[in-house]
Structures are given as C-alpha cells and as structure tokens.
FIVEX-899933 format. One record per residue (C-alpha): residue in three letters; x, y, z. Coordinates in nm, 2 decimals. Example, Ala and Ser with C-alpha at 12.3 -4.5 7.8 and 13.67 -1.06 7.14 Angstrom:
<nodes>
res/px/py/pz
ALA/1.23/-0.45/0.78
SER/1.37/-0.11/0.71
</nodes>
This chain:
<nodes>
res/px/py/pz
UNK/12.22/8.02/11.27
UNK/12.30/8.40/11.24
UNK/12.02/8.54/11.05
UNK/12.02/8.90/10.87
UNK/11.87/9.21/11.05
UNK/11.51/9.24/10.94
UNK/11.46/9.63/10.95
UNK/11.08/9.75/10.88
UNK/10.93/10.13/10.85
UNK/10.62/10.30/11.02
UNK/10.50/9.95/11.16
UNK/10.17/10.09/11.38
UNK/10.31/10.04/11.75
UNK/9.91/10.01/11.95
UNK/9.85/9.68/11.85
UNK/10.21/9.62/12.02
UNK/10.04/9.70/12.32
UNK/9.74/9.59/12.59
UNK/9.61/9.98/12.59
UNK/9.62/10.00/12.21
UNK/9.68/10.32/12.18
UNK/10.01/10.54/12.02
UNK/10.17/10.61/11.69
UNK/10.41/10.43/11.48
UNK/10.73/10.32/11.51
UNK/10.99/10.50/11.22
UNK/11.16/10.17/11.25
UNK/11.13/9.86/11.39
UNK/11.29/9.48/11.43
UNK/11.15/9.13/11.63
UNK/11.50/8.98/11.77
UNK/11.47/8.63/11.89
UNK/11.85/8.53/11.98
UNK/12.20/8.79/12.21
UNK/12.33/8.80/11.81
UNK/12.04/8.98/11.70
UNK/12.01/9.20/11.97
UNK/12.37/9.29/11.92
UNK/12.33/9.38/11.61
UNK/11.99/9.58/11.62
UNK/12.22/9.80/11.85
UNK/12.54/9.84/11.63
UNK/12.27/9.94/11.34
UNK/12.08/10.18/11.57
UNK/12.43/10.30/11.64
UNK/12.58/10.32/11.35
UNK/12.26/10.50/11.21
UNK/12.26/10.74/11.53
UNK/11.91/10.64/11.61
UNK/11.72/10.64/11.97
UNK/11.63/10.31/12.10
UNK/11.32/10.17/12.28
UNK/11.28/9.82/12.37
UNK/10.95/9.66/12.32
UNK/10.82/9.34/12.53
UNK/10.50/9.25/12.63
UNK/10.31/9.60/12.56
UNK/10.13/9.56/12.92
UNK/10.27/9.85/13.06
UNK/10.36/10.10/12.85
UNK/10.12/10.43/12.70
UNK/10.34/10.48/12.38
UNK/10.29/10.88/12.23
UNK/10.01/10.94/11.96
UNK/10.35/11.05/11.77
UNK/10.48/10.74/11.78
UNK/10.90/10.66/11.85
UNK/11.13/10.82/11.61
UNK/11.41/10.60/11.66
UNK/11.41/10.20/11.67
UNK/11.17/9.97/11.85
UNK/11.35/9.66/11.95
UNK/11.08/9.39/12.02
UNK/11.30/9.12/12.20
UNK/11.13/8.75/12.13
UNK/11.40/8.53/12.28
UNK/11.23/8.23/12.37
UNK/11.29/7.93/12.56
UNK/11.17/7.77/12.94
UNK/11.46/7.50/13.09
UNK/11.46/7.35/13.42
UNK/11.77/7.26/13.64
UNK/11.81/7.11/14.02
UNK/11.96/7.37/14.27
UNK/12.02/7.33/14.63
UNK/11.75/7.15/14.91
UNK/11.47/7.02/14.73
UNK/11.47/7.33/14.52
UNK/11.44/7.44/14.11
UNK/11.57/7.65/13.86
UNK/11.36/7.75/13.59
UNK/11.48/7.97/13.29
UNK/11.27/8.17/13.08
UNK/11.39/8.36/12.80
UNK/11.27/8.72/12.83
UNK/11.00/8.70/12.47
UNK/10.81/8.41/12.71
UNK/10.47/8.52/12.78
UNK/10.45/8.55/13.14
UNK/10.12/8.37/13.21
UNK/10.28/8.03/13.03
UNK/10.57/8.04/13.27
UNK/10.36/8.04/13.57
UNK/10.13/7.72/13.43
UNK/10.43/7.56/13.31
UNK/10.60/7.62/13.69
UNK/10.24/7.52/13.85
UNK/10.20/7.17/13.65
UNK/10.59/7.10/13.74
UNK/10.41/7.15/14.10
UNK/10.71/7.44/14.14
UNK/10.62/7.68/14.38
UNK/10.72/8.05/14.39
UNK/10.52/8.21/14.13
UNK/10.15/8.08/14.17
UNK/10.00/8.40/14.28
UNK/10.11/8.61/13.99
UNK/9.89/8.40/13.75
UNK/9.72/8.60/13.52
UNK/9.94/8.91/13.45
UNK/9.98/8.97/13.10
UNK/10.30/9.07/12.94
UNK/10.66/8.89/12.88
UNK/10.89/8.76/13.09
UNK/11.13/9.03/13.04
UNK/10.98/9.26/13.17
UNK/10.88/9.12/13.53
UNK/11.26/9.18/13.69
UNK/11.19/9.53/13.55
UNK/10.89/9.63/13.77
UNK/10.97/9.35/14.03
UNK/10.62/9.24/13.94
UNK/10.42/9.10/14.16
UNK/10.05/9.04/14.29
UNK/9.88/8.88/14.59
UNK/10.12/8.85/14.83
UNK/10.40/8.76/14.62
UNK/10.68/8.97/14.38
UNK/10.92/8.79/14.14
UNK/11.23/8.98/14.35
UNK/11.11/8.63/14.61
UNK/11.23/8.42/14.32
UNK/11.49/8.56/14.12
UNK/11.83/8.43/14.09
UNK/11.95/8.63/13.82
UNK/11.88/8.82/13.52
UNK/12.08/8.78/13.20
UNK/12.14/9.15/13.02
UNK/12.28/9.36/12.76
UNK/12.49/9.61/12.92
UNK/12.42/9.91/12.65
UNK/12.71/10.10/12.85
UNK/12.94/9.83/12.79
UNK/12.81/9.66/12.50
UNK/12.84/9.26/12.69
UNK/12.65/9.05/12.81
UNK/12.60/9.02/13.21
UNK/12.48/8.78/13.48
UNK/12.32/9.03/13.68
UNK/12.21/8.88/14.09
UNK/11.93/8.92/14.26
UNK/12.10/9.20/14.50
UNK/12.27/9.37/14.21
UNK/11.87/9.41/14.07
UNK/11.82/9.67/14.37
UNK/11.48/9.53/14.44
UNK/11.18/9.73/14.62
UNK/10.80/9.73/14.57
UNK/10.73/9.78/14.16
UNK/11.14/9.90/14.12
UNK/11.46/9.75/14.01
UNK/11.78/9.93/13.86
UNK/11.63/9.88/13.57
UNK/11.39/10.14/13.59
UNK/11.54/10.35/13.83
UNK/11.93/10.42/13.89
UNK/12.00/10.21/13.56
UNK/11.75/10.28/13.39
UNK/11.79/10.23/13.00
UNK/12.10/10.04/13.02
UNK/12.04/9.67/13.02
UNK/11.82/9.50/12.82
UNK/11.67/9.18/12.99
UNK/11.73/8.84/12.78
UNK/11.65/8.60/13.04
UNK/11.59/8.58/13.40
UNK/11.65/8.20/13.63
UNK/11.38/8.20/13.91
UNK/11.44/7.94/14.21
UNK/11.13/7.74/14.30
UNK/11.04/7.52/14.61
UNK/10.95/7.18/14.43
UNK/10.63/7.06/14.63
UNK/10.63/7.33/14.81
UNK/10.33/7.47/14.95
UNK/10.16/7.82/14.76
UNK/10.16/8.14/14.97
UNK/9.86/8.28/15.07
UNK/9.91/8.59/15.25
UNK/9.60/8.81/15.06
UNK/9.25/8.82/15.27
UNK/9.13/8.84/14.91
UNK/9.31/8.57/14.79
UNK/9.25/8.31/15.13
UNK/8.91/8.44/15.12
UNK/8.83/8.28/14.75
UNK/9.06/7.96/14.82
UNK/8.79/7.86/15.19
UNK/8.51/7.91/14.92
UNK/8.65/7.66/14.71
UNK/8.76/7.42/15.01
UNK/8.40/7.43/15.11
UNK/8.29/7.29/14.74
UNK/8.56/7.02/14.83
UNK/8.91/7.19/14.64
UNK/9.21/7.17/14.81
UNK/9.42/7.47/14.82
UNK/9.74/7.33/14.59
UNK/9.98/7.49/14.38
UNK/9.70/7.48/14.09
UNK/9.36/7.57/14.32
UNK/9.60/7.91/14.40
UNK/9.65/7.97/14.03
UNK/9.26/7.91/13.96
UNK/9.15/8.14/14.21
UNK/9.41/8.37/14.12
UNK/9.31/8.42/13.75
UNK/8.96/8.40/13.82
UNK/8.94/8.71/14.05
UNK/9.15/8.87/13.80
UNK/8.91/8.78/13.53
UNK/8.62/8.95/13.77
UNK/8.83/9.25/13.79
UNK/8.92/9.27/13.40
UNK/9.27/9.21/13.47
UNK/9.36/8.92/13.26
UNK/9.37/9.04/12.90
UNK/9.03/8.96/12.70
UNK/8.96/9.08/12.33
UNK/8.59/9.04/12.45
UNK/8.61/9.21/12.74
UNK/8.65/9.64/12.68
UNK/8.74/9.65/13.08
UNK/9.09/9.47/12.98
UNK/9.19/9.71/12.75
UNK/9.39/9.83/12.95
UNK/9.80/9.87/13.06
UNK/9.69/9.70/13.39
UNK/9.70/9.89/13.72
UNK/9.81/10.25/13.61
UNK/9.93/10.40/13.93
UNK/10.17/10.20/14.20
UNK/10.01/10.20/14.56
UNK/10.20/10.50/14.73
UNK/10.40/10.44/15.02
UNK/10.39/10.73/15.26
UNK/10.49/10.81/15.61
UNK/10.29/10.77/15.95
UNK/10.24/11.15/15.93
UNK/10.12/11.17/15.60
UNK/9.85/10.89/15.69
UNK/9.78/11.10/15.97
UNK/9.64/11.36/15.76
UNK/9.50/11.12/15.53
UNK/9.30/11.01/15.84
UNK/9.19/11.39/15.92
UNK/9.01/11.41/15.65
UNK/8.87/11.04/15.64
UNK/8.83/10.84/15.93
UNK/8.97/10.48/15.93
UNK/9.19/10.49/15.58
UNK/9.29/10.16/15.47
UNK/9.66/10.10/15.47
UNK/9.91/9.79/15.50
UNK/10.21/9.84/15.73
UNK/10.59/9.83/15.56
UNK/10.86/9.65/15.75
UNK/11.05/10.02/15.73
UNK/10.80/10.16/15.93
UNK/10.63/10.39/15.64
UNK/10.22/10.25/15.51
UNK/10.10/10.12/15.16
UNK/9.77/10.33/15.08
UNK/9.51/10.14/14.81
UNK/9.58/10.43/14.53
UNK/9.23/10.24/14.42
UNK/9.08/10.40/14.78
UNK/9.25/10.72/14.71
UNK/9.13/10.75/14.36
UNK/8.75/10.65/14.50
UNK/8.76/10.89/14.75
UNK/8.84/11.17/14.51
UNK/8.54/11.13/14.31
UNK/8.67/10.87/13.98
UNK/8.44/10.58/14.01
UNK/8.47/10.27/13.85
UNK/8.31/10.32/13.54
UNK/8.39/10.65/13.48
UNK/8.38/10.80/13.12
UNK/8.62/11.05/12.96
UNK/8.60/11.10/12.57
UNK/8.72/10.80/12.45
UNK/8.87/10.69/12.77
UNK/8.79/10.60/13.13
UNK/8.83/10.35/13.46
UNK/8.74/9.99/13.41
UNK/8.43/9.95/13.55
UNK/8.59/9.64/13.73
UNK/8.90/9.78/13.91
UNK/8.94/10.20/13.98
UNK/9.31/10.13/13.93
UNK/9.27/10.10/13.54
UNK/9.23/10.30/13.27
UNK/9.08/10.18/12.93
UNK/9.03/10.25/12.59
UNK/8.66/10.28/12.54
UNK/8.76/10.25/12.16
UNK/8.93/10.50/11.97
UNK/9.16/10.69/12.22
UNK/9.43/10.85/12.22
UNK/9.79/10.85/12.39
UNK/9.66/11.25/12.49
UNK/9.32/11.10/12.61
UNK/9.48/10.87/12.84
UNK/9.73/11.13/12.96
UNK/9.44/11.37/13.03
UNK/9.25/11.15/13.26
UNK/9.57/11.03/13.44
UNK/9.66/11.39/13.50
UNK/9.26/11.48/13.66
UNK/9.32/11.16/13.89
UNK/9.65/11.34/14.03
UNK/9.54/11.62/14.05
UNK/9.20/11.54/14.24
UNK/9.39/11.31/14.47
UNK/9.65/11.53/14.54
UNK/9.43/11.83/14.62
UNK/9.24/11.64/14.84
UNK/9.47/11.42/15.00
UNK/9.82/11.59/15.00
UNK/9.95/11.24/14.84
UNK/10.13/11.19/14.51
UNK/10.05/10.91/14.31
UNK/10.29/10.79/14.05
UNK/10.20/10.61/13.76
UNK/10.29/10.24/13.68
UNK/10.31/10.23/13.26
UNK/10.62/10.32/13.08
UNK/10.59/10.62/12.88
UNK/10.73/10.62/12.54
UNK/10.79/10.93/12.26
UNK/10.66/11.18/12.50
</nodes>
C-alpha cells in the first residue's frame, strides 16, 4: 500500500551513525518500499534540495553543520531464498537489512559465502558500495546483482556483478558512478554445504584453538571466531564498549608499488605487506599508523584510536565532526612524512 511521504525537520543526524558525531539534518524521511524512494526524490526535486542517502551510519563522519538538503534513510527490508545452478543459493536482502542478521540467517541455512564478514555493523546496502569485506573474503565473491535507483535516469536497474566495477573497498558506486544509484537490494550466490574459507593466519589461527577444545571448523565455528576477534578488537558495535564507537576501520590498507615498498623498507627493515595478483603490495595502514608514532590508545581532545585496533578512531564522548577530522589529518600527515605513502580514508564524508 502507497503510503504518504513522511517529511521531518532538524532530526539530530549522530545518533544515525556508529561515530555519533555531526549535525542535523534540515530535512529528513525513513523509506521502506522503490515507491517511496521515488517519491523522496521527485520531492527533493521538485523542492531543488541536495540529497544524501543514509544506511547503516557505520561509515560515514557527517559535518558538525549537519546536511542542508534531504537525508534519505532507505529501510527496505526483506531476506528471500531461491535455488540457482549446482548445488548453489540465492539469497536476497533488501538494502535496510542489518548486515550482521544476513550473515547468521545465511550461516544457520548452512550457506556459505559470507561467514567471514560476521560482525560488521551497518546495512546491507551499503556492502556492494565499499565491496566490504574482512578476513579473507569481500561480498564482490558473492554478488549476483544489485538492484538500484538510477538518479540519472530516474528507473530502476538490475545492475551485475561486472557492471559493479569491483576492486578492494570500491565499486562504481563510490567511484566512477558515484552518487547515482541508490542500492535497494543486492542477490548474493551461496555454496549450500559448502565449506567456510579460511585464508587469514589470524582467522585459522583462532579456528586450531578451538579444534583443540574439540569444535569443528563449520560454517558457524567461522562466524564464532569471526565475531569474537572482532569483539577483542572493538569492532563489533557495543553501547558498553567506548572502543566501538567508532566508523570501523578509518583508512583502507594502501596498495603501493614494489618501489614504493622499497623505500618503505629503507627506512624499516622487514615491512609487513601481502602481495596483489597485479603485481603492486597491500601495506597494514594499522603498521603504518604504529610506526608513525599513533598508538593504540592514543588521546586527542575528545577523540582518539581505540585502544583495541590503531585503525579506528573513536569518540571518547563529546566530539566533534572537526575533532575527528583533526586527528585523521595528524595520521596523514605523520605517515606521509615519514613514509612517502598516502593513506585514504574509508568513511563517507557528509556536509563538508
């Protein structure tokens, strides 16, 4: 049933979000179905208003001025199953899914494809976006397609998992395209039975601890371990827990050339790095970051690194959208002087 447009004004946008930090929104709507969606954009057009689309809040720093336009918070729901080719599944998730439940709902269907992303908070929509992924795996493995809004076109589109553009952390959707579709649902194709992927020393490393207390490493032992060295590292989302308060890893690992981890190495012996099938290296920006003097546990003002995980930045309580930009800018700064390498951050910024 078509409902009416519920348009609200100066809704606070931080509590939106995992950081919890950032002004107010001058307008804002929930949309739970395409028709709403539709029409949140024919009023944002018809009102000549900017537009920012709101899902999970786990990896965005929204402006202490807030957005002056409309925040679209898209809450289309809904998790189906359907048999595809060789043994395998479809699952579709509607884009307002929390993330998290899709994974457990795919891991007690014994599905597997997604088990090593347990844990990361946010919404579905919002995985084909960053081609999230953690552990070994990236949701680019999975996809089949994404279901859009085309803002250019103003239709609806079946977009595949080659016309996403997928690399590590990218997609059109944040790069060549970025802004122009908004992501409704997305099908993932699962192995049924199939056996989990363990391709992370970390990972393999807490899976032979629990084999030696008698687990076996299935589908649901992955997720288990998963969350649980997530939940060490103040990755999974805790209202208890002021390390989680946090838009999860805030820079991407940079990928740089055999000469640039040349000079890395001239200054420190022995770097780690993982090896990309295009012949470039993945540095730990955590290493980097280490290196250059931000310890886990460091304190800026009201903000500062998890004292977990060197790739997060929290909100001691109190901070600011400025705060947070501060100490992100010292981190790039420090690495880059010291290290000649770039690091980009992960979060969406929004109102800057």
């Amino acid at each position: 049933m078509e409902q009416e447009l519920n348009i609200q004004k100066n809704v606070a946008l931080a509590p939106f979000t995992t950081l919890g930090v950032g002004g107010p929104a001058h307008l804002f709507t929930n949309v739970d179905d395409e028709f709403g969606l539709m029409q949140a954009f024919e009023f944002a057009q018809k009102n000549n208003l900017e537009i920012f689309v709101l899902g999970g809040g786990s990896n965005v720093l929204i402006s202490d001025n807030g957005f002056q336009g409309l925040v679209i918070r898209v809450g289309v729901r809904g998790i189906s199953l359907s048999d595809a080719n060789e043994g395998n599944v479809d699952l579709t998730a509607g884009a307002g899914e929390i993330w998290d439940d899709v994974v457990r709902y795919a891991v007690e269907n014994d599905l597997a494809g997604i088990e090593c992303m347990s844990g990361i908070p946010g919404l579905v929509g919002g995985t084909p976006v960053q081609n999230v992924g953690a552990y070994g795996q990236e949701v680019s493995e999975t996809v089949v397609s994404v279901r859009c809004y085309d803002r250019r076109d103003g239709a609806m589109i079946e977009l595949t998992n080659a016309e996403c553009g997928f690399s590590y952390r990218t997609s059109i959707f944040n790069t060549s395209e970025k802004g122009r579709y908004v992501v409704l649902s997305v099908v993932f194709r699962l192995k049924k039975g199939g056996t989990p992927k363990l391709a992370y020393p970390e990972l393999v490393k807490e899976l032979e601890n629990a084999e030696r207390k008698g687990v076996s490493s299935d589908l649901k032992a992955v997720r288990e371990a998963v969350v649980k060295i997530r939940r060490r590292k103040s990755m999974v989302i805790d209202p208890d827990d002021l390390n989680s308060r946090s838009a999860g890893s805030f820079f991407k690992n940079p990928i740089v050339t055999e000469d640039a981890l040349n000079s890395v190495r001239s200054i420190t012996p022995d770097p780690p790095f993982f090896p990309m099938s295009d012949g470039n290296v993945k540095l730990p920006a955590a290493w980097l970051i280490e290196q250059s003097g931000f310890h886990k546990g460091y304190i800026h003002g009201n903000v500062g690194i998890s004292e977990k995980h060197s790739l997060a930045i929290i909100n001691r309580g109190g901070a600011t959208a400025a705060e947070v930009v501060g100490l992100m800018t010292n981190i790039k700064d420090a690495v880059k002087e010291k290290f000649g390498v770039e690091l980009h951050p992960e979060p969406v910024f929004v109102g800057f």
